[in-house]
C-alpha positions as CSV (number, residue, x, y, z in Angstrom):
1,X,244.0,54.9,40.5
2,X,242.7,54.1,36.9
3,X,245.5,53.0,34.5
4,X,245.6,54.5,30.9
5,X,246.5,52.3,28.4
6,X,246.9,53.1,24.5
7,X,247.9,49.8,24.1
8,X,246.3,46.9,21.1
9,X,245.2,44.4,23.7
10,X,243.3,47.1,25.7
11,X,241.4,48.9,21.8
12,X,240.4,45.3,21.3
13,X,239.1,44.6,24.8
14,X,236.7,47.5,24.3
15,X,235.2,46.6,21.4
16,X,234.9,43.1,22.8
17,X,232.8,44.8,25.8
18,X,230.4,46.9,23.5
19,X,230.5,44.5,20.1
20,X,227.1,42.9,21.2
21,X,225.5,45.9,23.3
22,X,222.7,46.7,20.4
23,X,222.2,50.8,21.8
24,X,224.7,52.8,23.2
25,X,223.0,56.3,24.1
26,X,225.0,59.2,22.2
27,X,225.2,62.1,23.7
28,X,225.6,65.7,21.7
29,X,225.7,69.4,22.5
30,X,222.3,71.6,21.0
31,X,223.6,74.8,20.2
32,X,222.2,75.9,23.4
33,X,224.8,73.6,24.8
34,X,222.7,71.6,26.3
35,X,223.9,68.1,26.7
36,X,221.5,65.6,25.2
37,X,221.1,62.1,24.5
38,X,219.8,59.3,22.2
39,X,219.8,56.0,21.9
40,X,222.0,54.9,18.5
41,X,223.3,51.5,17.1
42,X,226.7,51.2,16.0
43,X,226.8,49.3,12.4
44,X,230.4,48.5,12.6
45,X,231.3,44.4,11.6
46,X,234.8,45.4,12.9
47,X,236.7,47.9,14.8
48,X,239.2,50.1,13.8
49,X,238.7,53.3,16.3
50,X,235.7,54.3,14.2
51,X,232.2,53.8,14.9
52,X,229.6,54.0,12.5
53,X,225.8,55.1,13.0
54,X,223.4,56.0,10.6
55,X,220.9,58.6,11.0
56,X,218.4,61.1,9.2
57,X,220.0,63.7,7.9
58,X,218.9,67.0,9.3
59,X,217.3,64.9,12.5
60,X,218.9,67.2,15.6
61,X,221.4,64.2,16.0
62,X,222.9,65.0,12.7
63,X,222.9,69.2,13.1
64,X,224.2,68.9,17.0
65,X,226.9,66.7,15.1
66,X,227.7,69.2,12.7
67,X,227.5,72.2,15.0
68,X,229.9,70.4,17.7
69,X,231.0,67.7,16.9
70,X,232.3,66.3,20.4
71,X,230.3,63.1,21.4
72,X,229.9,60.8,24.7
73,X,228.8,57.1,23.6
74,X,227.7,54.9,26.8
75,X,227.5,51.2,26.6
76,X,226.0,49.6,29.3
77,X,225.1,45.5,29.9
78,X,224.0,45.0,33.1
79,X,223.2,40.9,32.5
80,X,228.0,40.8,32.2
81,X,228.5,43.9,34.8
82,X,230.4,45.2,31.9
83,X,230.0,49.3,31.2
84,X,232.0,51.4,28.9
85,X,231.9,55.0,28.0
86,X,233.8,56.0,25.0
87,X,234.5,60.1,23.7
88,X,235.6,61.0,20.3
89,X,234.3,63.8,17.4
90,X,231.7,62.8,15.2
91,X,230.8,64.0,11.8
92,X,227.8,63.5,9.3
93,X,228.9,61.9,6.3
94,X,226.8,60.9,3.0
95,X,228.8,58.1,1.2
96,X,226.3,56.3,-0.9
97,X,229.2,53.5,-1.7
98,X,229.8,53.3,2.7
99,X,225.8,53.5,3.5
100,X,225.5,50.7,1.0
101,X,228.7,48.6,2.7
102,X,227.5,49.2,6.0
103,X,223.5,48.8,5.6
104,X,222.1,45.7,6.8
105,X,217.7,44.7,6.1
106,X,216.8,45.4,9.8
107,X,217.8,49.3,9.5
108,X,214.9,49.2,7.2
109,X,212.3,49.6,10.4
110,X,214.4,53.0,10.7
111,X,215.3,54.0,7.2
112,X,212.6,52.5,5.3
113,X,213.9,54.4,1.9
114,X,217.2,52.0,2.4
115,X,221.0,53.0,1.9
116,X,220.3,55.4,-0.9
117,X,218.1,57.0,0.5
118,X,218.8,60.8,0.4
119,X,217.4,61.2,3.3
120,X,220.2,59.0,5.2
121,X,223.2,59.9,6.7
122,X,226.0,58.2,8.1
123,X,227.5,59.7,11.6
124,X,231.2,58.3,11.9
125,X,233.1,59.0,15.4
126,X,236.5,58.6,16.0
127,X,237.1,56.9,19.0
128,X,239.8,59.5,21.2
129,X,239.4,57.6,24.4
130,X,237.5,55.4,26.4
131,X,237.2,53.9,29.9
132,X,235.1,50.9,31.0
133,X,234.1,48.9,34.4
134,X,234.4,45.4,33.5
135,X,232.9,43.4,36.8
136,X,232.5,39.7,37.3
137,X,229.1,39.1,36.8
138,X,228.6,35.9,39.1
139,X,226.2,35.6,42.0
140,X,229.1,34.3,44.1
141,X,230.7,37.5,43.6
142,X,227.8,39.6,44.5
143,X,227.4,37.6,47.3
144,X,231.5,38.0,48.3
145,X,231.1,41.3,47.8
146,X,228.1,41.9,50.0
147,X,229.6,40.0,52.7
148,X,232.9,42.5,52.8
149,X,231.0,45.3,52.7
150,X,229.0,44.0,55.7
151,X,231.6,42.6,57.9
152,X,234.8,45.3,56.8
153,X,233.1,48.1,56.0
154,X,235.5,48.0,52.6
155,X,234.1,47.7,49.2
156,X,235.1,44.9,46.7
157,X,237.2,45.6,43.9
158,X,236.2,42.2,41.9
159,X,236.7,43.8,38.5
160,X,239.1,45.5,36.1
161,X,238.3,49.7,35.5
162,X,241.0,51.1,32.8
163,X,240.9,54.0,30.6
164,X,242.3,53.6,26.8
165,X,243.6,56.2,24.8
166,X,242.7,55.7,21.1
167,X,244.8,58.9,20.1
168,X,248.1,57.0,20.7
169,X,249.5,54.4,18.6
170,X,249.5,51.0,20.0
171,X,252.9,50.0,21.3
């Protein structure tokens, strides 16, 4: 059974797993409620149970955001076996002060106005929960696990799979 934890330890080990993933896909509702999905890049230098995107403003990203703001971000690095999905509520916020903290010159291939643009838009999600599959990523274990699966007929369970609750306080 998957453990929920709200504790420090497991908030950091999240942001440890998805720090260097460069696109999580976010997933929105369209008013039609369909689900639908894009592929976004957190600008966060730390982590705080708030993620940070920017984004067009008025791009269906940004009005799917507005209209409902429930999200789905999923992380995924296949090279580290390590996968994490995290849910929260975004909104669409223009903070020319935060857009000009949080900018950095490569956005500029996407935003080619810069921070001030008006046409920019921050989307900030609070983090409510996550959970994440955190596998050893060696061909030893691969090779283990193969092997069990062959001769037992059992899976492996070489890695940690947790779910962390962001809405608690950390104990």
């Amino acid at each position: 059974m998957v453990e929920t934890r709200s504790d420090a330890e497991a908030k950091r080990k999240v942001w440890e797993m998805i720090k260097d993933v460069e696109v999580a896909m976010m997933v929105t509702q369209d008013e039609e409620g369909r689900f639908r999905g894009r592929p976004m890049r957190a600008v966060n230098r730390e982590f705080d149970g708030v993620l940070w995107f920017f984004a067009t403003a008025g791009a269906p990203v940004t009005s799917e955001t507005a209209g409902d703001g429930r999200v789905l971000l999923a992380y995924s690095d296949p090279s580290s076996q390590n996968y994490v999905s995290i849910y929260g509520t975004a909104e669409v916020v223009k903070d020319k002060a935060k857009q000009k903290q949080l900018w950095s010159e490569p956005l500029r291939v996407w935003f080619p106005g810069g921070a001030e643009d008006p046409k920019v838009a921050l989307i900030r999600v609070e983090c409510e929960g996550a959970e994440y599959w955190d596998s050893p990523s060696s061909t030893l274990v691969h090779a283990y696990g193969y092997l069990k699966a062959v001769t037992t007929g059992e899976p492996p369970h070489p890695g940690a799979n947790d779910k962390v609750d962001f809405s608690k306080k950390a104990g």
